[in-house]
C-alpha positions, 0 to 999 in steps of 0.5 A: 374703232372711229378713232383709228378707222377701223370699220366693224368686222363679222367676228368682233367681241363686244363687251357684254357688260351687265349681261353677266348678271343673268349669265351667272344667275344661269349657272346658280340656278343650275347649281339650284337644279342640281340640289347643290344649293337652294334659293332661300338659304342663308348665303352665309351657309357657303360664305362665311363672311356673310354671316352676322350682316349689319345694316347702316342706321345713320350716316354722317356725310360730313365726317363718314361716321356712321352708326349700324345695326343686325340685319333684321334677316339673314340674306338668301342667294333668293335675295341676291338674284332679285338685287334685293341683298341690301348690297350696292354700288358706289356708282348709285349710293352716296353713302357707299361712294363716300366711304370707297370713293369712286372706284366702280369696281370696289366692293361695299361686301365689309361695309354694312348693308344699305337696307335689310335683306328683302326690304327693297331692291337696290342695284348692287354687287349682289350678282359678284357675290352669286359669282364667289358663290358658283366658285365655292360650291362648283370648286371651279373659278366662275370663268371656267365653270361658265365656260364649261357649262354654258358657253362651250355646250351652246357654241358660244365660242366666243363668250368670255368672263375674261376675253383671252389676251389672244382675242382682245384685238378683235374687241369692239372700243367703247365709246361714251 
C-alpha cells in the first residue's frame, strides 16, 4: 500500500482478477470429465434463459434503438470457453455500453448477442455465465464448489472467489 507506507508482506492477497476465467473453466471441465455435461450442448439445456437467443441486426447510437434477429445456432458451453458466445462487456462494446451504460459489471445476458455463436471471438461475460453453469449443475454456489474441489485439494489456502472479510486486511491495493 504506497499510499499509507505499508511495504508487501510474505502472506499478501492479490486480486487475481481475470484469472478467474481459467479457474472456472477448470471446474467446468471436470464437470465435463465426470459425464455431467458436455462441450457441444446447448447452454440453454441447463439455463433456460439461454434458450431462443437473439442477435443485434442494426443498432442506432443516436436513439439506442436497435433491430434483432434468431441466432443463427444455439450457443454451446464449447462457444463460451472459447469467448466465442456472442456475449461482451460494456468495456469493449460501443453498442453494449450504450445501452447499459459504463457499469463494468453489468450483464449484456438479456440483450441480444453481438454476433451468432461461433462466429468469432468477442471478449465477454461468457466465463460469468459458465460460473451460473457450475452452480446449476453442481447444486453448489461457485465459491464453494471452487473451494471444495480445486483450492482446498491444491493447498490453495489462500484463493478465494470472494476473499472473506477476515483476510481482506492482507490484500494487496491496487494501483492504476
Amino acid at each position: 500500500d504506497v499510499a499509507r507506507d505499508v511495504p508487501m508482506a510474505t502472506d499478501t492477497i492479490f486480486r487475481i482478477a481475470s484469472m478467474t476465467k481459467p479457474v472456472t473453466s477448470v471446474a467446468v471441465m471436470m464437470l465435463v470429465q465426470e459425464g455431467d455435461i458436455g462441450l457441444d450442448d446447448p447452454v440453454s439445456q441447463y439455463l433456460p434463459a439461454f434458450e431462443d437467443l437473439r442477435v443485434f441486426e442494426t443498432y442506432n447510437l443516436a436513439d439506442k434503438t436497435y433491430t434483432s434477429r434468431p441466432a443463427a445456432t444455439p450457443m454451446t458451453i464449447r462457444h463460451l470457453l472459447t469467448h466465442t458466445s456472442g456475449l461482451g462487456y460494456t468495456f469493449s462494446s460501443p453498442t453494449l455500453a450504450a445501452l447499459l451504460g459504463n457499469d463494468p459489471g453489468a450483464s449484456a445476458t438479456k440483450l441480444p448477442l453481438l454476433h451468432d455463436p461461433g462466429a468469432k471471438w468477442t471478449y465477454g461475460e461468457s466465463t460469468r455465465v459458465l460460473g451460473t453453469l457450475v452452480e446449476e449443475v453442481s447444486g453448489q454456489p461457485l465459491d464453494e464448489f471452487l473451494r471444495e474441489r480445486i483450492f482446498v485439494p491444491l493447498d490453495m489456502s489462500d484463493t478465494f472467489y470472494v476473499v472473506p472479510a477476515s483476510r481482506t486486511n492482507r490484500v494487496a491495493t491496487v494501483h492504476r
